[in-house]
C-alpha positions in Angstrom: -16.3 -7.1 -2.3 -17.9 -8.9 0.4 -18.1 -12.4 0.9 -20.3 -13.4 3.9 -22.6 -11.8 6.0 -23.9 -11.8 9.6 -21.4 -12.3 12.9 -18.4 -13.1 10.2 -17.4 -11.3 6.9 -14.4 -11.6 4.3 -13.5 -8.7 1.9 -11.4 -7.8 -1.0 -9.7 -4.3 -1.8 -8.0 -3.3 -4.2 -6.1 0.2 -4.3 -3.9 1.3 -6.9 -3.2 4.7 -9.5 -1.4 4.6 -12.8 1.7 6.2 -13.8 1.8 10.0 -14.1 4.3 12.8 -14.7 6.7 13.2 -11.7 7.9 16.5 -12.9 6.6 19.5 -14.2 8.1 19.3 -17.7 6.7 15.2 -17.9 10.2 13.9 -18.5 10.5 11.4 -15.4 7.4 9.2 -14.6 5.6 7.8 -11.2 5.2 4.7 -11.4 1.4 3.3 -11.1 0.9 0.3 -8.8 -2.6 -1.8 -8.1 -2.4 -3.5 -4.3 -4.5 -6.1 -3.6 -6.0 -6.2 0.7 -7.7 -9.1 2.3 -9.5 -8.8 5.6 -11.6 -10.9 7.3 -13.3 -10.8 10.9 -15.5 -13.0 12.7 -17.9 -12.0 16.3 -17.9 -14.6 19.1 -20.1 -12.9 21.7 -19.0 -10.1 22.5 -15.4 -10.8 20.9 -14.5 -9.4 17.6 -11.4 -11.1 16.2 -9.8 -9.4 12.8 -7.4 -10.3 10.3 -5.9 -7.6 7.6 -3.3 -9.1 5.3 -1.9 -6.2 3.2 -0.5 -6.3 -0.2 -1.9 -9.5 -0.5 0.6 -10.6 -3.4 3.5 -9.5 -2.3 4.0 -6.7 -4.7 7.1 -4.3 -5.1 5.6 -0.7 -5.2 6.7 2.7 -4.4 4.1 4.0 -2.3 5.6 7.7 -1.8 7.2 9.4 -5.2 8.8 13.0 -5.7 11.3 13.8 -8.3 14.4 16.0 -6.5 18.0 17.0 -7.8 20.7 15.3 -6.0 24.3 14.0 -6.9 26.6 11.2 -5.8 29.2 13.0 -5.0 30.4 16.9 -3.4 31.2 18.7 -6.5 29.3 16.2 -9.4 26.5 16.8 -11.3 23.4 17.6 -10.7 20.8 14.9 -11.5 17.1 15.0 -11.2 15.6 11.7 -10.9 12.6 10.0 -8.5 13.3 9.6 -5.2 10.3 7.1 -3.5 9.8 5.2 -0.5 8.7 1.5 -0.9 5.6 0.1 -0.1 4.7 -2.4 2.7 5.3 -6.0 1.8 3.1 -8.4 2.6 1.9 -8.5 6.1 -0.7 -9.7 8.4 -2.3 -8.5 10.9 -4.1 -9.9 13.7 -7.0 -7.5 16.5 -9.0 -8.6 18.9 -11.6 -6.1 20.7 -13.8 -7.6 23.5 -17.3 -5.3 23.7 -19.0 -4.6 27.5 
């Protein structure tokens, strides 16, 4: 969704998927997450000056999922169980690109 038009524009995005089987035989789950991006940018001239702010509400999410067998300890038991990496936090970001 766009907000303005012309030299200067604002935008909402939204990204997300729901929860789905992390396994073959469905018995551990992926978890689903809906992010929320804001960017924004204005021209002066020939500057264009950008900001992204990512995961605009400072959600926890798990942006990278895969169910593996590990165990605690040499010699314990096997588990299998989601193993993830979390998702960004909320950030901003700031560009500026000057045009010849």
């Amino acid at each position: 969704m766009t907000l303005l038009d012309g030299p200067q524009f604002v935008s909402l995005r939204a990204r997300g998927i729901g929860d789905r089987p992390g396994n073959d035989d469905g018995s551990l789950t992926a978890e689903g997450y809906l992010i929320f991006d804001l960017i924004a940018g204005r021209r002066f001239g020939p500057l264009d000056v950008n900001l992204t702010v990512n995961n605009l509400l400072n959600s926890a999410w798990r942006e990278a999922q895969f169910a593996d067998a590990s165990r605690v300890a040499p010699g314990g038991e096997v588990v299998e169980q989601m193993h993830f990496t979390p998702g960004i936090p909320l950030t901003a970001t700031v560009t500026a690109s000057y045009s010849f």
